[in-house]
C-alpha positions as CSV (number, residue, x, y, z in Angstrom):
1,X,0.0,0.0,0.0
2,X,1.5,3.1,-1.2
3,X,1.8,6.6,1.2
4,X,-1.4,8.2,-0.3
5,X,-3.4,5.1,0.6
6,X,-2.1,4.7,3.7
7,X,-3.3,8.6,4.7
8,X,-6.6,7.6,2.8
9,X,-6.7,4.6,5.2
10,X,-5.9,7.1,7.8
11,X,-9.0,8.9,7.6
12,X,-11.0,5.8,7.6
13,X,-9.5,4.8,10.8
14,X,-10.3,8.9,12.5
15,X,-14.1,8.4,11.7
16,X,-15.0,6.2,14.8
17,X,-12.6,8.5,17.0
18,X,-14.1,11.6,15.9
19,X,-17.3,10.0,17.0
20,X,-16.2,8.7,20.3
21,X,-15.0,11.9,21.7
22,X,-18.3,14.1,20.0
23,X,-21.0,12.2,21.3
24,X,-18.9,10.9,25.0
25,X,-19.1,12.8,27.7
26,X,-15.3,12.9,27.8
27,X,-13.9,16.3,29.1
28,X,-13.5,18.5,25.9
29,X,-14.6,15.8,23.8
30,X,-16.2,18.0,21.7
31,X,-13.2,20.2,21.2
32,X,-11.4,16.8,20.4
33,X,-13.7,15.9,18.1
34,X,-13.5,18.7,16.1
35,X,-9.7,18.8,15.9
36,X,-9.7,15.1,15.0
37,X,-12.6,16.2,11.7
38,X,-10.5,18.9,10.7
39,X,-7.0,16.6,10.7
40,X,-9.0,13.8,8.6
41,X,-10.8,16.4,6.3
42,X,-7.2,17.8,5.5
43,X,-6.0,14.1,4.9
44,X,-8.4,14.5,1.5
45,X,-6.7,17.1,0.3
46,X,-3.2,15.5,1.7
47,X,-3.6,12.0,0.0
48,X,-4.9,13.4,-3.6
49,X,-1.8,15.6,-3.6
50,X,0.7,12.9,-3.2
51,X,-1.1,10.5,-4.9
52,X,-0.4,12.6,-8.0
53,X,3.1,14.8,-7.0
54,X,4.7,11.1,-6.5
55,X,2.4,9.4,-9.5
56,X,1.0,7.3,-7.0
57,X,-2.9,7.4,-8.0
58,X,-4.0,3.8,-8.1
59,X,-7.9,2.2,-9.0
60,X,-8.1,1.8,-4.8
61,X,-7.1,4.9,-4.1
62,X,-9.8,6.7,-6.6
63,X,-12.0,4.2,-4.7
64,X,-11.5,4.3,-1.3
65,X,-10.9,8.3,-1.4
66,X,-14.4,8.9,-2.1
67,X,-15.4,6.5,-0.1
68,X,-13.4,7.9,2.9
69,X,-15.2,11.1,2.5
70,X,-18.5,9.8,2.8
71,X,-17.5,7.4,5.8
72,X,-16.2,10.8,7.3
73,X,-19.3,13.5,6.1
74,X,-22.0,10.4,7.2
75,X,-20.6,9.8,10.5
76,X,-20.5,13.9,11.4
77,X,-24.0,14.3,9.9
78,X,-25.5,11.6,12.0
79,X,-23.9,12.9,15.1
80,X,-25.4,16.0,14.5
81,X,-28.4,14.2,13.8
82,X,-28.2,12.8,17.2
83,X,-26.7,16.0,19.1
84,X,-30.3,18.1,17.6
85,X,-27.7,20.3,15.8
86,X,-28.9,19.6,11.9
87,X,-32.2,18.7,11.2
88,X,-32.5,14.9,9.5
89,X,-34.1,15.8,6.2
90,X,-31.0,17.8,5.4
91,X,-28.6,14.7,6.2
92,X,-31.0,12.5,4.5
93,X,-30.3,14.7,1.2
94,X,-26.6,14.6,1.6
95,X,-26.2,10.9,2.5
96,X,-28.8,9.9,-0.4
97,X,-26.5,11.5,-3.2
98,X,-24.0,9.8,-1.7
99,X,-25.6,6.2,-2.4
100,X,-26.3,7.3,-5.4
101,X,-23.2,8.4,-6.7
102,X,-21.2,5.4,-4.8
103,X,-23.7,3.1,-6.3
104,X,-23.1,4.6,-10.0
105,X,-19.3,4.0,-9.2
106,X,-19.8,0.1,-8.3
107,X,-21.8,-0.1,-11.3
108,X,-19.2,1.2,-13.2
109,X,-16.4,-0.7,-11.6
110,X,-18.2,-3.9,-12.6
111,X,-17.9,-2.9,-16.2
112,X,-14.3,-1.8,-16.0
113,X,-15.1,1.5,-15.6
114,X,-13.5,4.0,-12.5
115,X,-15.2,7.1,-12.2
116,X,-12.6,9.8,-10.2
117,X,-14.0,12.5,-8.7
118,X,-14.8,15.7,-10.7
119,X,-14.7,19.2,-9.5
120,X,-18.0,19.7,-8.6
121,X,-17.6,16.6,-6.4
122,X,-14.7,18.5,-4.9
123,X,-16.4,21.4,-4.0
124,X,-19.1,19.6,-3.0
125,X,-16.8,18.1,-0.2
126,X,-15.0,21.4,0.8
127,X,-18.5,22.9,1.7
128,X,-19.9,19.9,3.5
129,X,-16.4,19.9,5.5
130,X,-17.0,23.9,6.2
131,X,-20.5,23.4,7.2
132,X,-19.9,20.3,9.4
133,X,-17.0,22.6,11.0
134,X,-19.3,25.4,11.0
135,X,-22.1,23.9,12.9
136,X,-19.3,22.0,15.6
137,X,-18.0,25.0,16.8
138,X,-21.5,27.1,16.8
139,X,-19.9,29.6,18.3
140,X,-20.6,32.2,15.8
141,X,-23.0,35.2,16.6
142,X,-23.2,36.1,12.8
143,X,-26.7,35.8,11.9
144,X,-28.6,36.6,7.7
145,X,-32.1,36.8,7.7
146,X,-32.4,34.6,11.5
147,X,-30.0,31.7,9.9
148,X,-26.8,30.9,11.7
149,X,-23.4,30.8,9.8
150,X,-23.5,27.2,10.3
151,X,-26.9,27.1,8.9
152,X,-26.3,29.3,6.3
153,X,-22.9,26.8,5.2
154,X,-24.7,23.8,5.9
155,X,-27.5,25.3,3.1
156,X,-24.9,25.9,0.5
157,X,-23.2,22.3,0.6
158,X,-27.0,21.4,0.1
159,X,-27.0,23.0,-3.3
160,X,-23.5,21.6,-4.4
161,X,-24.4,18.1,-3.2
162,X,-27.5,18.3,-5.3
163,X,-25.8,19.6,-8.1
164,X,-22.9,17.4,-8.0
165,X,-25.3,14.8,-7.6
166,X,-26.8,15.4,-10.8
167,X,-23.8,16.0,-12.3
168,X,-22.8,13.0,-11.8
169,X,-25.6,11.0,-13.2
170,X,-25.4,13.3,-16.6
171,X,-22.1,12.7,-17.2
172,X,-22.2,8.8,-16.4
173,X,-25.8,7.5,-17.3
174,X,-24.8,5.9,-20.2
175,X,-22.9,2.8,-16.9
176,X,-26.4,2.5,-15.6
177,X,-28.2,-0.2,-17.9
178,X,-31.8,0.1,-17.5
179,X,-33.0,-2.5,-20.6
């Protein structure tokens, strides 16, 4: 297993530890917690960047990478969820596009076919990870029109996870055989 796996496997590894110290009552846990999203949110950008600086991009690693994200984005969406920070229809939305779009990409994979992340994809993952960050700290007094900045993030990463979403399925519908 090359070095950007092994960060990619890294991240994997943070998700249940994020968890542990966000919904324990261990003393700064929460504090914790959000240190520990923010180190394995910057592990996406780490791995992808030696991954292809070093020429190591491999079919697991445009896997796995995705899949890390969504392990890590699922497992802070339904702690907010369970913390009453985020309200479960908009986790619902997020983690549906992401069964979609993982489900496209196993589909594909079965036909020889790897589908890498595009950019809309990217952003969509930048602005779930500010939101999630966003809402964990909630200590942010800025408010637009009675939303929270947290809120307010959280309701953009909606949009690009709906739009990469779709974007997705337009560029790779022709995988999905429906005959």
């Amino acid at each position: 297993m090359n070095l950007a796996n092994k960060i990619t496997m890294l991240r994997i590894f943070l998700v249940p530890i994020f968890m542990f110290f966000l919904l324990t009552k261990f003393p700064y846990g929460a504090y914790i917690a959000v240190g520990i999203f923010i180190i394995a949110a910057v592990t996406d950008g780490l791995d992808g960047y030696v991954a292809r600086k070093w020429k190591l991009v491999t079919n697991f690693g445009k896997f796995v990478d995705p899949l890390a994200d969504k392990l890590l984005v699922t497992a802070a969406l339904i702690s907010l969820v369970e913390l009453n920070k985020l309200s479960s229809w908009v986790a619902m939305i997020i983690i549906t596009r992401e069964f979609v779009v993982t489900s496209l990409r196993v589909v594909a994979v079965s036909e020889g076919i790897i589908i890498a992340a595009s950019m809309w994809g990217k952003i969509k993952t930048v602005t779930q990870i500010i939101a999630i960050v966003a809402i964990l700290i909630d200590n942010f007094s800025f408010r637009l029109f009675g939303f929270s900045f947290g809120q307010i993030t959280m309701l953009i990463a909606v949009i690009f996870t709906v739009f990469s979403g779709i974007d997705y399925l337009a560029k790779n519908w022709k995988v999905i055989d429906i005959n």
